[in-house]
N, C-alpha and C positions, 0 to 999 in steps of 0.2 A: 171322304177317305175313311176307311175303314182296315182295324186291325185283323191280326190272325184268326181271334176267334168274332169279327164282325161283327166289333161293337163299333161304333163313331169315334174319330181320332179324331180330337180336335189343336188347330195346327195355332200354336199358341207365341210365334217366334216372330221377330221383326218380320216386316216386308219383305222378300227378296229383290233386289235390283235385276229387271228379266231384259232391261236395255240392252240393245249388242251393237259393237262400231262392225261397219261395211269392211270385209276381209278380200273379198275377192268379188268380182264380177261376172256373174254367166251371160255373155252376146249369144243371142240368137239371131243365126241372120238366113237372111231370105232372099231368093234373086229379083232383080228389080224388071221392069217391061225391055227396059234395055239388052240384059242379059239370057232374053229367050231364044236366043238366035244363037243356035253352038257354031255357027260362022263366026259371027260378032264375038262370042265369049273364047276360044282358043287362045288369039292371040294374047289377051289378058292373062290365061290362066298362067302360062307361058311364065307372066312374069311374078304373078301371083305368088305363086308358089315358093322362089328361095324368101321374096319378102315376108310373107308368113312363118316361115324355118327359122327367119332371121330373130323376127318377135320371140316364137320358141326358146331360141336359142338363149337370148339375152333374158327369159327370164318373166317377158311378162305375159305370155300365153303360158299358162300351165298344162293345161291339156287340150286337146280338141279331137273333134268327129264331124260326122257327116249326120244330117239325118237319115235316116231310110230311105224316103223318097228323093233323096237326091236333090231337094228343094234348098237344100241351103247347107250352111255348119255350125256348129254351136263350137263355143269354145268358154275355158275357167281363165278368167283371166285376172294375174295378181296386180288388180289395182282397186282403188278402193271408193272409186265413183265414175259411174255413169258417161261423164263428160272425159275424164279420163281415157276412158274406153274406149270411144267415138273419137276421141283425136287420135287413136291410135292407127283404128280401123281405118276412117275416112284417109290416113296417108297410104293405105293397101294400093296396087293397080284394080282390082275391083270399087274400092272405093272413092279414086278418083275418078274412074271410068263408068262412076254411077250405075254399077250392074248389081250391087248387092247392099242392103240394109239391113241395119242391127235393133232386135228390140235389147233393154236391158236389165236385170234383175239383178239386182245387189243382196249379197249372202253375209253371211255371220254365223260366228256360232252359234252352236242350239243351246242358247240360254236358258227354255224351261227348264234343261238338266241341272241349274242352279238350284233352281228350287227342288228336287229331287235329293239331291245330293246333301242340302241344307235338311231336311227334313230326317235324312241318317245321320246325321251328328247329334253327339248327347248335349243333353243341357247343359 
């Protein structure tokens, strides 16, 4: 790191703690062999849909989309693990009707801004 006039700052302060607890979950999901068949997939969507509103509604879908290709949707969802998630989704009619899979990535704050932030504080 380097100051103003770029000489070497040397960063002389305790460790920062950069750990971060899991806040939210992003599902990525994706149609399964099952649900290639927009014969077969209608009737699901049919009921998909208020049960999805309903997750919204209550709180634990914070947001959601589509992908572009229409290959699947992603959704933020406020829970804070993985298996969480997946009992949520696997109760969808897509996901009892095995037409759609979730991968899953667990978010947190962006803790380097710890160390940033510790770094503008005086001694």
């Amino acid at each position: 790191m380097e100051n103003s006039n770029n000489n070497p700052v040397k960063y002389t302060k305790m460790p920062v703690d950069l750990s971060t607890k899991t806040t939210k979950i992003l599902a990525i999901g994706r149609w399964t062999e099952k649900a290639k068949d927009l014969n077969d997939r209608v009737p699901v969507m049919i009921k998909e849909v208020p049960a999805t509103v309903n997750l919204y509604l209550t709180g634990a879908i914070e947001s959601w989309y589509v992908k572009p290709d229409i290959s699947g949707v992603v959704f933020i969802m406020n829970v804070t693990t993985p298996e969480a998630a997946n009992e949520l989704l696997e109760k969808l009619p897509l996901g009892v009707a095995q037409m759609m899979e979730f991968d899953f990535i667990e978010l947190g704050p962006i803790t380097p801004l710890r160390f940033l932030y510790e770094l503008n504080q005086p001694e």
